[in-house]
C-alpha positions as CSV (number, residue, x, y, z in Angstrom):
1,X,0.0,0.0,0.0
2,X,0.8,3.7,-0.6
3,X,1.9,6.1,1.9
4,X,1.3,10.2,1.8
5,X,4.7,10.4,1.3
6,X,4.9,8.8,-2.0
7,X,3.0,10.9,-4.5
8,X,4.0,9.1,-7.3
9,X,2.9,5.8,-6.6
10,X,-1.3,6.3,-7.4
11,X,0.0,7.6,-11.1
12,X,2.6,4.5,-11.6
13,X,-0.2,2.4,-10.4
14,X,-2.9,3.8,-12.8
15,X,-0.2,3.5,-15.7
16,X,0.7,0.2,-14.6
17,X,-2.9,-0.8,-14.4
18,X,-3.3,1.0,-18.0
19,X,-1.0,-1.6,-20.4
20,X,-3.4,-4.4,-19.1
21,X,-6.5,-2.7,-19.5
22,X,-5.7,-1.1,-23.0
23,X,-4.9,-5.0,-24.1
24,X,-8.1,-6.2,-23.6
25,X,-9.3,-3.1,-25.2
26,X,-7.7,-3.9,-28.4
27,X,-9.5,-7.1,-28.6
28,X,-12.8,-5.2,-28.1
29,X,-11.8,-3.2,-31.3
30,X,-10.1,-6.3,-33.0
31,X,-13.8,-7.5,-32.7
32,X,-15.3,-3.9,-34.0
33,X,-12.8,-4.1,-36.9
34,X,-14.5,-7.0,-37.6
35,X,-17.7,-6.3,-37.9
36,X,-17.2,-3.0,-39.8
37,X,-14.8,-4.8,-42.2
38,X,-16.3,-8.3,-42.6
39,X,-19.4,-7.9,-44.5
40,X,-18.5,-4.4,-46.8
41,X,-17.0,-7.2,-49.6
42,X,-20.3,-9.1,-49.5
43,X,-22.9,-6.7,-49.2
44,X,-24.0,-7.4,-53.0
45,X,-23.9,-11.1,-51.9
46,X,-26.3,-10.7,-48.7
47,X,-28.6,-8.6,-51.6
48,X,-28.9,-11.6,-53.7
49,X,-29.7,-13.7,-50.9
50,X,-32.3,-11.5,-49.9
51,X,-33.2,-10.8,-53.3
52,X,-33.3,-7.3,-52.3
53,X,-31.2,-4.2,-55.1
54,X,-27.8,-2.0,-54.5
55,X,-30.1,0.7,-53.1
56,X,-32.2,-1.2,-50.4
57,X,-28.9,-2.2,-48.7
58,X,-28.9,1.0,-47.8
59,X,-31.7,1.0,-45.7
60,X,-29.1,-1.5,-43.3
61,X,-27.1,0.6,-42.7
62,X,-29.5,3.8,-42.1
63,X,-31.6,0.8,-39.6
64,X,-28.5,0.3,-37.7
65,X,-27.4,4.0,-37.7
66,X,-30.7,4.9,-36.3
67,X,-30.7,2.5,-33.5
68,X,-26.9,2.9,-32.8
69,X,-28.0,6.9,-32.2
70,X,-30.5,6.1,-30.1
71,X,-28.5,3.6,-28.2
72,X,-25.4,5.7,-27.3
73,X,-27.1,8.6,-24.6
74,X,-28.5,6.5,-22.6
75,X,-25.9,4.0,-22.5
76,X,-23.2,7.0,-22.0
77,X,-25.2,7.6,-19.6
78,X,-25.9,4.9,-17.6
79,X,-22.1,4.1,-17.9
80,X,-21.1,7.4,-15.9
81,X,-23.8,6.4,-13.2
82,X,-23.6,2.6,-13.4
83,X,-19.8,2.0,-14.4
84,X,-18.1,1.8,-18.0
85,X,-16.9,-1.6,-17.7
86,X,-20.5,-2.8,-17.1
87,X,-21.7,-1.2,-19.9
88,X,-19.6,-1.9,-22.1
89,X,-20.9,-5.7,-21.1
90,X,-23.9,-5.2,-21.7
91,X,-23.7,-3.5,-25.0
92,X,-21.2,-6.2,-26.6
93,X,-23.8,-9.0,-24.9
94,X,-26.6,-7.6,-27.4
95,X,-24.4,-7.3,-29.9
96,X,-23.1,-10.7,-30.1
97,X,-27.0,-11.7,-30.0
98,X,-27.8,-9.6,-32.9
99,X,-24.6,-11.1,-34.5
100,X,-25.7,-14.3,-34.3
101,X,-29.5,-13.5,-35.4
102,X,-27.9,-11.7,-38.5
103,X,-26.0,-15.1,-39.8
104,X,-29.7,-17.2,-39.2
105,X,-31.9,-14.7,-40.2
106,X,-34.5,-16.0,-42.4
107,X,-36.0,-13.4,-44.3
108,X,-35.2,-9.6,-44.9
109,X,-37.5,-8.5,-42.1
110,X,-35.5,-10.8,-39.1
111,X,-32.5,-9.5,-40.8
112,X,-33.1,-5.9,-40.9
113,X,-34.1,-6.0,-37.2
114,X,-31.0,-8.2,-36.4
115,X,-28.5,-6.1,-38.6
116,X,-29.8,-2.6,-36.5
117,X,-29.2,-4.2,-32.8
118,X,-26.2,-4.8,-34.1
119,X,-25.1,-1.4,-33.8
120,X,-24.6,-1.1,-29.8
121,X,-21.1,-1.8,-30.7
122,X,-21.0,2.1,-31.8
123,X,-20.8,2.5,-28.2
124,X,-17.6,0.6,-27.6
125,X,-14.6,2.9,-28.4
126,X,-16.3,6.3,-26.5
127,X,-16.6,3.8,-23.2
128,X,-13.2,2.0,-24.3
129,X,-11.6,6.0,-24.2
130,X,-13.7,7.1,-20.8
131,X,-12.4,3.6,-19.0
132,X,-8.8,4.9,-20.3
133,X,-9.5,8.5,-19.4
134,X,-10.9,7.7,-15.7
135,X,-8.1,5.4,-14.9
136,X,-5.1,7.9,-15.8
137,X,-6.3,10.0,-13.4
138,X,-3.7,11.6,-11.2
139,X,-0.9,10.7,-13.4
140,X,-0.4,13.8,-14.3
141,X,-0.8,13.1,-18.2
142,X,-4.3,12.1,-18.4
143,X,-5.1,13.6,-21.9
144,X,-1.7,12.5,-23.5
145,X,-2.2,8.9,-22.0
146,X,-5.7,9.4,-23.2
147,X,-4.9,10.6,-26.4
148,X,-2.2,7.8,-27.6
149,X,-4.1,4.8,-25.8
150,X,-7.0,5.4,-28.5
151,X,-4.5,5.8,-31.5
152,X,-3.3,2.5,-30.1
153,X,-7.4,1.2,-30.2
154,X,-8.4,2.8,-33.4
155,X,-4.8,1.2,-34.9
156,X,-6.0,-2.0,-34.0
157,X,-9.7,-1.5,-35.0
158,X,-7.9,-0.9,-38.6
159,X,-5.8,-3.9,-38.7
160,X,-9.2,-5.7,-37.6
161,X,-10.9,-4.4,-41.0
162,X,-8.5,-5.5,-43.1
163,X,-8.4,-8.9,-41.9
164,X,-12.3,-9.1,-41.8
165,X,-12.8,-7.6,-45.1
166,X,-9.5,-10.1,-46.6
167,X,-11.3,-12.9,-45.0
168,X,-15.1,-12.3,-46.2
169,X,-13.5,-11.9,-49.7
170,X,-12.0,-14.8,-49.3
171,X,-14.7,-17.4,-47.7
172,X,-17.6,-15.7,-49.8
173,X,-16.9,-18.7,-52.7
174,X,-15.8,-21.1,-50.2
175,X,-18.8,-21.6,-47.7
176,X,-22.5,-21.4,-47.6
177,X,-23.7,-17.9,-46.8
178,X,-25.0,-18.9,-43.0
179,X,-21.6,-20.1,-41.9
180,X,-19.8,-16.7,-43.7
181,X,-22.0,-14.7,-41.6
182,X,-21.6,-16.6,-38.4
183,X,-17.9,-16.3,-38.4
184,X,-18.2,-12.5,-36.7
185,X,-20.6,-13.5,-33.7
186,X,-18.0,-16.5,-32.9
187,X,-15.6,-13.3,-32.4
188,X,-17.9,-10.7,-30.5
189,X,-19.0,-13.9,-28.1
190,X,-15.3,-14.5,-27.5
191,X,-14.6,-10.9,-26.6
192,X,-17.3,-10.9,-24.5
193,X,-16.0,-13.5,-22.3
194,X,-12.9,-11.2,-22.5
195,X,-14.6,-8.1,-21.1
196,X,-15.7,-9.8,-18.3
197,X,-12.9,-11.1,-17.1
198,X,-10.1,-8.9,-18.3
199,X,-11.6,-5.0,-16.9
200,X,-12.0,-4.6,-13.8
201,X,-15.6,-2.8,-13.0
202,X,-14.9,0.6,-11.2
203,X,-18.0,2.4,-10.3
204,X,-19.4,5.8,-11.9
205,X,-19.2,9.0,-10.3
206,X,-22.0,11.1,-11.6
207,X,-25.5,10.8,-9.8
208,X,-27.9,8.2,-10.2
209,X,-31.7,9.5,-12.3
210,X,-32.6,8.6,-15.9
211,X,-34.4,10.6,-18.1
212,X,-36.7,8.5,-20.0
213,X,-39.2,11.2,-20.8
214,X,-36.1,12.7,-22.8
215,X,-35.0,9.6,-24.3
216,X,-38.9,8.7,-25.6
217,X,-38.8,12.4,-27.2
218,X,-35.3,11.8,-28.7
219,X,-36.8,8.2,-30.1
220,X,-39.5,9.7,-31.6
221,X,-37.7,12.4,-32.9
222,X,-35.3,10.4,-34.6
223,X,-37.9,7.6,-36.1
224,X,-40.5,10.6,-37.4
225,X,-36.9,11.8,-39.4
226,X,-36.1,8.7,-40.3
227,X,-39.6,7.8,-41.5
228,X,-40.2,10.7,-43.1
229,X,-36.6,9.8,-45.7
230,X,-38.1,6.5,-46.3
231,X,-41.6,7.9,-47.3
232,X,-39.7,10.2,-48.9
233,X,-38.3,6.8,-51.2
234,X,-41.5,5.1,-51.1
235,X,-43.8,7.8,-52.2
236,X,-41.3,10.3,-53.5
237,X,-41.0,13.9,-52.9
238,X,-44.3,14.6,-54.7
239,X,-46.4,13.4,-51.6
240,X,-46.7,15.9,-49.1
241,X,-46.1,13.4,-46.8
242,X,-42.3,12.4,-46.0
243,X,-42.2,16.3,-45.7
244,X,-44.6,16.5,-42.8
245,X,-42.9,13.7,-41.3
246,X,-39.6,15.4,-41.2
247,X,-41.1,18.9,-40.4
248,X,-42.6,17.4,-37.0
249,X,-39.3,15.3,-36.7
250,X,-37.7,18.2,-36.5
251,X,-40.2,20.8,-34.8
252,X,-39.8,18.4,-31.3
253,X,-36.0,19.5,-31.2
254,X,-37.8,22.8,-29.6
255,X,-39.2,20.7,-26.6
256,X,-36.4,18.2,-26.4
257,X,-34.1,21.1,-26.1
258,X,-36.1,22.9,-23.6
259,X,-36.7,20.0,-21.5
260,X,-32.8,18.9,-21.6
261,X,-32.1,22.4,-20.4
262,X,-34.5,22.2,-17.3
263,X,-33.9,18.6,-16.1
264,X,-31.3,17.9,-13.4
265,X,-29.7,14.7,-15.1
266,X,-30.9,14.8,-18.9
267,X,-30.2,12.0,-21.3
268,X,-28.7,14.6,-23.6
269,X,-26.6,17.3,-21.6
270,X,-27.5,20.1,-24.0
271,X,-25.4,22.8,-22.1
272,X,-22.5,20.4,-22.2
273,X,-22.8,20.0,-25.8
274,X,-23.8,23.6,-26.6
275,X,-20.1,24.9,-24.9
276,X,-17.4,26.3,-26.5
277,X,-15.6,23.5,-26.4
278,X,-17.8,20.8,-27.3
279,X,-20.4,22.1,-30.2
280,X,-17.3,22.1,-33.0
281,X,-16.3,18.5,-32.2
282,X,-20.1,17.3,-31.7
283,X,-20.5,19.1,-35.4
284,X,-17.7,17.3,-36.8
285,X,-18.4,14.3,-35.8
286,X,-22.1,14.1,-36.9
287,X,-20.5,16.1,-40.4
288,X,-17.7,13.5,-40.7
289,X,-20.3,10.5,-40.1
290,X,-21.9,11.2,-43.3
291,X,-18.8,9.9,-45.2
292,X,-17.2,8.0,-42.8
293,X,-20.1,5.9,-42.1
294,X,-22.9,7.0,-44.7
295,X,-21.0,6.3,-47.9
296,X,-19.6,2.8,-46.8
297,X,-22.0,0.6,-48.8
298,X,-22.6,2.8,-52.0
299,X,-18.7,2.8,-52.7
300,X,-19.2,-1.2,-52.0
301,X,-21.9,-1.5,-54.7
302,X,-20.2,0.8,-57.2
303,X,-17.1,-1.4,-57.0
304,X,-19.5,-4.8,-57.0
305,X,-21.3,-3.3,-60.6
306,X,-20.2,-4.2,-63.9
307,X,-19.2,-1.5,-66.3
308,X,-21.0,-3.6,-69.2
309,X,-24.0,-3.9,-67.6
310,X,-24.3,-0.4,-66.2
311,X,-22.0,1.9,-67.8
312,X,-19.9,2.5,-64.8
313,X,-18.3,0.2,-61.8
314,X,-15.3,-1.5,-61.7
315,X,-16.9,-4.9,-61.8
316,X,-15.0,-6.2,-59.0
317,X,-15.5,-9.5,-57.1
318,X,-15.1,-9.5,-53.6
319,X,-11.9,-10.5,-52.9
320,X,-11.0,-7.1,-54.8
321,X,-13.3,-5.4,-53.0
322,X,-11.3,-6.6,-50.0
323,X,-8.2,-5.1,-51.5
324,X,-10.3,-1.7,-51.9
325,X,-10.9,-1.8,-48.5
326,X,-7.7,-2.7,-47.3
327,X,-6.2,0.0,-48.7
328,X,-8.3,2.6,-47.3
329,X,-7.9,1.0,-44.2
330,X,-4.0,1.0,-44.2
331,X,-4.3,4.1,-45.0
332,X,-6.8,5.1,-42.0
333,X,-4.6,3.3,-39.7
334,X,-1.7,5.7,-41.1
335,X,-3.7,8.6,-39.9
336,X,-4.8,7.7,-36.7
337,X,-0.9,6.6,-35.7
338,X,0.8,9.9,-37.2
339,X,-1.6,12.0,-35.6
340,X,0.8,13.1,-33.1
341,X,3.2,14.0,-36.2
342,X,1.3,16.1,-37.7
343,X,0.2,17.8,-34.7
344,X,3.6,18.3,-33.7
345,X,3.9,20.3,-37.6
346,X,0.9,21.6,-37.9
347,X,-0.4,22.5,-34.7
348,X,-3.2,21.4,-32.7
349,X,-5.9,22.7,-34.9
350,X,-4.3,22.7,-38.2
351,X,-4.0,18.9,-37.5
352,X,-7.4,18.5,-36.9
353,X,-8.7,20.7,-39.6
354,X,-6.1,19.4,-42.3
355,X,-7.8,15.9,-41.6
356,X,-10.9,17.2,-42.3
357,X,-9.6,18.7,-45.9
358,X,-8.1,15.4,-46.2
359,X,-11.7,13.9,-46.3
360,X,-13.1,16.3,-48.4
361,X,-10.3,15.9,-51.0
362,X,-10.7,12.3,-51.2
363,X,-14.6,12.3,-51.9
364,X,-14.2,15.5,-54.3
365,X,-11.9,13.4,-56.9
366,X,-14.5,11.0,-56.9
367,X,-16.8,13.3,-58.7
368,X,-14.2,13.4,-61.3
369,X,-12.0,10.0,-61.6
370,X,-14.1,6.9,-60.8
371,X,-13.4,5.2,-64.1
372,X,-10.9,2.6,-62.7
373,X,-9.3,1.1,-60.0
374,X,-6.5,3.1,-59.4
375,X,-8.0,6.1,-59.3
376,X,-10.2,4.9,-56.7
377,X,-7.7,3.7,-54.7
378,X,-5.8,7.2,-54.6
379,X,-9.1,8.7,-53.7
380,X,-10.1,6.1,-50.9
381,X,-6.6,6.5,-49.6
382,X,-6.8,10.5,-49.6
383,X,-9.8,9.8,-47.8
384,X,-8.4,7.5,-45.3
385,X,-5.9,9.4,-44.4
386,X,-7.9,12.1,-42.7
387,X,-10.7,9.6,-41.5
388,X,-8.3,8.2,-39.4
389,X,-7.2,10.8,-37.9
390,X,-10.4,12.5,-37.1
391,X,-11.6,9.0,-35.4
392,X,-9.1,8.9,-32.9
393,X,-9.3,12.7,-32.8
394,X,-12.3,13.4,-31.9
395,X,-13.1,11.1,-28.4
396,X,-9.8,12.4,-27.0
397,X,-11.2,16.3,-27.8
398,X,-14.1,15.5,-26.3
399,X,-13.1,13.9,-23.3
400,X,-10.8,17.1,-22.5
401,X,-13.2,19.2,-23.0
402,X,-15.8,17.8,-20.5
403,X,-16.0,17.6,-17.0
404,X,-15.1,14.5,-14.9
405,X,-18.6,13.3,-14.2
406,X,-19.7,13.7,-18.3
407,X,-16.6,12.2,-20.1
408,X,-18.6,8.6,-21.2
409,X,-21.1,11.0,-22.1
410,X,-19.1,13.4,-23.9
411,X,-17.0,10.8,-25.9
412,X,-20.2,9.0,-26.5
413,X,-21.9,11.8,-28.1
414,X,-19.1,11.6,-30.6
415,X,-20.1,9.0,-31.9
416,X,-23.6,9.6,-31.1
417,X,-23.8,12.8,-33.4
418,X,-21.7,10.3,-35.9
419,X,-24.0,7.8,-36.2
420,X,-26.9,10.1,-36.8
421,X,-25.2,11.9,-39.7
422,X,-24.4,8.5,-41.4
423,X,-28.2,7.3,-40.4
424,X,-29.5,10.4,-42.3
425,X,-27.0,9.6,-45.1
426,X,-27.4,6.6,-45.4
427,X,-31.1,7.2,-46.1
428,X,-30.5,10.3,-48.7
429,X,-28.5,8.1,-50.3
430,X,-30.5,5.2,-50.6
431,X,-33.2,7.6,-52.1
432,X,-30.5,9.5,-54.3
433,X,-29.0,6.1,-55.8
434,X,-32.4,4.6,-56.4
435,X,-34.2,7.7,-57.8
436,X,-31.9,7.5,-60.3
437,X,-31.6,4.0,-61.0
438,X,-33.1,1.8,-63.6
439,X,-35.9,-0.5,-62.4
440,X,-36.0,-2.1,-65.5
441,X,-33.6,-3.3,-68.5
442,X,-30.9,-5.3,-68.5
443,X,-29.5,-2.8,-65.5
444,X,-32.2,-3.9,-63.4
445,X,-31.1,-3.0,-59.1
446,X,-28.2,-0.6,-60.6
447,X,-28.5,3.1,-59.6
448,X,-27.5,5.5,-62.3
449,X,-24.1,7.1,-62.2
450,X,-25.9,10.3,-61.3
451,X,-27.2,9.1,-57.8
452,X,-23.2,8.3,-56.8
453,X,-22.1,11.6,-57.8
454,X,-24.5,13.0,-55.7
455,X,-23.2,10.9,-52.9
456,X,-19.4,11.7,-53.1
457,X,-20.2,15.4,-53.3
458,X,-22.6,15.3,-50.5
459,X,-19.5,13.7,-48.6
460,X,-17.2,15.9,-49.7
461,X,-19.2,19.1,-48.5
462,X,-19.9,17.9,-45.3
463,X,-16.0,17.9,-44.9
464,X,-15.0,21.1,-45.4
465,X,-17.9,22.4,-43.4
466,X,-16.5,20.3,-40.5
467,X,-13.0,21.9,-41.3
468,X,-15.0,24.9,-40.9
469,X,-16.0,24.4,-37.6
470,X,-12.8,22.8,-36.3
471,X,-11.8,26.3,-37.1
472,X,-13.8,27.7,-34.4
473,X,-12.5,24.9,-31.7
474,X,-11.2,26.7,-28.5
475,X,-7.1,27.0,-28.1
476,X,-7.7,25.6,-24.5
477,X,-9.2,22.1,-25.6
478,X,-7.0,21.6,-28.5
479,X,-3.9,22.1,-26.5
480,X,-5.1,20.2,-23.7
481,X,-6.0,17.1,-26.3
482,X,-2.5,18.0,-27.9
483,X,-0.5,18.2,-24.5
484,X,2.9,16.7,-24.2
485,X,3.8,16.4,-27.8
């Protein structure tokens, strides 16, 4: 035991107790990388199976978007009151259940609901970067510990991608379609076992109360904006409608807002978010979630169509779609471990917004050069580069930007506010890509090349207006994010 006379020892504990801690961490994003890597090469496959076109796979990922932003308050949440470690249980428990639903899943109905539980794993990196941030506590170095333990994460989550999207590309012609898609729940049930026993459960710190009056407006915000884009697909924009929908979507942000303001422990702390430190980085993220997580399956399908069918595509299989998403990947990975390099040369902020550029560079020379595969490799790897980045970014800003009782909350708003751009993105693009398309011809389930420029341009803009905001980021929380370099 410790004695007042030795300072040091509660920081070399807590850093001792960190290397441990962070390795069972980097299984939970092995397992991550998994999931968001595994099925990108085969999403053309599961449409088959389903017998389902390119622009209803879309709907998959808005479904799990949607529930993934709906999950992540109340989790964050309840991990601040309850305990991250607990959490973070729980939420990989439902997630290997909804894993395993998604490789029996008999019909597109059991699948879509299976494929959206899925998506409490969103929540696993923000808790994975509060367990880090509360444990370097008193050592002096909390946001540089903080700050390099999730490069170290979101490296790994990287490397995870690769070898699920190499080895989906791979299996896809080898084994039946059930045991392809089973191969990811045998992974999240093995790093649940890992959770349980490997971090240690320390308790929260903020008060107990649960606002489920704010989390039933939130829901129903969310679901009369979500219902409203797929109206908007099924009765098109003629109907008044998917416009009403949205329009009262969107009118009960005046009462959520007002009630979040008013309650003593809201689901959504809009003051919090509403600082000067936090509203650029919130922004961001939801900005950078449009690409980031929005345009994942369109630049899977383009890839997956044939030129001669459609007139553009790249006709890949999957084990070259693999090799797309490798490289993007790689070059993710490259962004999230230099991070500190380019902060050291460009600042704390330049860094930050310079990722952000990097983003919008990569999408923009889509509009452009798409006609073969090495153009879309340089653009995916532009892309990349500044993706990575702004994931292991963005947690670490938040975190040093909240108080101690709100950082699960304010890292899990991160990806909160990311998961609700890519939800809405995911849906305008589903309409985009199949307004446009053919439903009948030889092209039949093809979108036209139209519908994908408006996708990469849609990506693109939302970059540079998150470099835009980054702008207005307080010195304070960028050098407190950047300390120690």
């Amino acid at each position: 035991m410790s004695t007042p006379t030795a300072p040091a020892r509660p920081g070399a504990r807590a850093a001792q107790s960190l290397g441990a801690v962070v390795g069972f961490l980097v299984a939970v994003e092995l397992a991550s990388g998994v999931l968001q890597g595994y099925y990108t090469p085969i999403y053309s496959d599961i449409a088959d199976r389903l017998a389902i076109s390119d622009a209803d796979v879309n709907w998959f990922e808005a479904a799990q978007l949607l529930v993934s932003a709906l999950c992540v308050p109340p989790l964050a949440r309840l991990a601040d009151v309850w305990g991250h470690q607990r959490v973070l249980v729980l939420a990989t428990a439902v997630t290997a259940l909804a894993s395993w639903a998604v490789a029996f899943a008999p019909s597109f109905g059991t699948f879509l609901v299976a494929w959206a539980l899925q998506g409490f794993y969103v929540v696993w990196l923000p808790l994975e970067v509060a367990i880090i941030h509360r444990r370097t506590a008193g050592t002096g170095r909390q946001d540089v510990l903080t700050r390099r333990a999730a490069a170290v994460l979101v490296g790994a989550l990287e490397v995870a991608v690769i070898i699920g999207a190499l080895t989906s590309g791979v299996l896809v012609t080898a084994i039946g379609m059930t045991g392809l898609l089973a191969l990811p729940a045998v992974v999240v049930t093995l790093v649940l076992v890992a959770i349980w026993f490997g971090v240690e459960h320390v308790p929260g710190e903020a008060r107990g109360g649960h606002d489920l009056g704010g989390l039933g407006l939130l829901t129903t915000l969310l679901l009369l904006v979500m219902g409203g884009l797929i109206a908007l697909r099924l009765l098109g924009p003629a109907s008044p409608w998917p416009w009403l929908l949205v329009a009262v979507g969107l009118g009960l942000l005046v009462p959520f807002v007002r009630r979040e303001r008013g309650h003593r422990e809201p689901i959504v702390d809009v003051r919090l978010l509403a600082s000067r430190g936090q509203w650029p980085v919130q922004l961001t993220a939801f900005l950078f979630g449009m690409s980031v997580l929005g345009a994942q399956i369109p630049l899977s399908t383009f890839a997956r169509t044939d030129p001669a069918v459609a007139g553009y595509g790249l006709g890949a299989d999957a084990a070259f779609v693999s090799v797309l998403i490798g490289v993007y990947v790689l070059c993710m990975a490259a962004g999230a471990l230099t991070l500190p390099l380019t902060t050291a040369l460009l600042g704390p902020r330049g860094s930050l917004v310079a990722a952000a550029v990097l983003v919008a560079i990569g999408y923009g020379l889509f509009v452009p050069l798409h006609d073969g595969s090495v153009q879309v490799l340089v653009n995916m790897g532009v892309a990349g580069l500044g993706s990575g980045a702004l994931v292991a970014a963005l947690p670490a800003a938040a975190a040093a930007a909240a108080p101690p009782g709100r950082t699960g909350f304010a890292t899990g708003m991160t990806n909160a506010t990311k998961t609700v751009g890519g939800a809405i993105a995911s849906a305008v693009f589903a309409i985009a890509l199949a307004s446009t398309g053919s439903l009948e011809g030889p092209d039949l389930g093809h979108a036209a090349l139209a519908g994908y420029l408006v996708v990469w341009s849609v990506c693109a803009v939302a970059a540079l207006l998150a470099a835009a905001s980054l702008l207005l980021l307080p010195t304070r929380v960028v050098e407190n994010t950047a300390a120690g370099q």
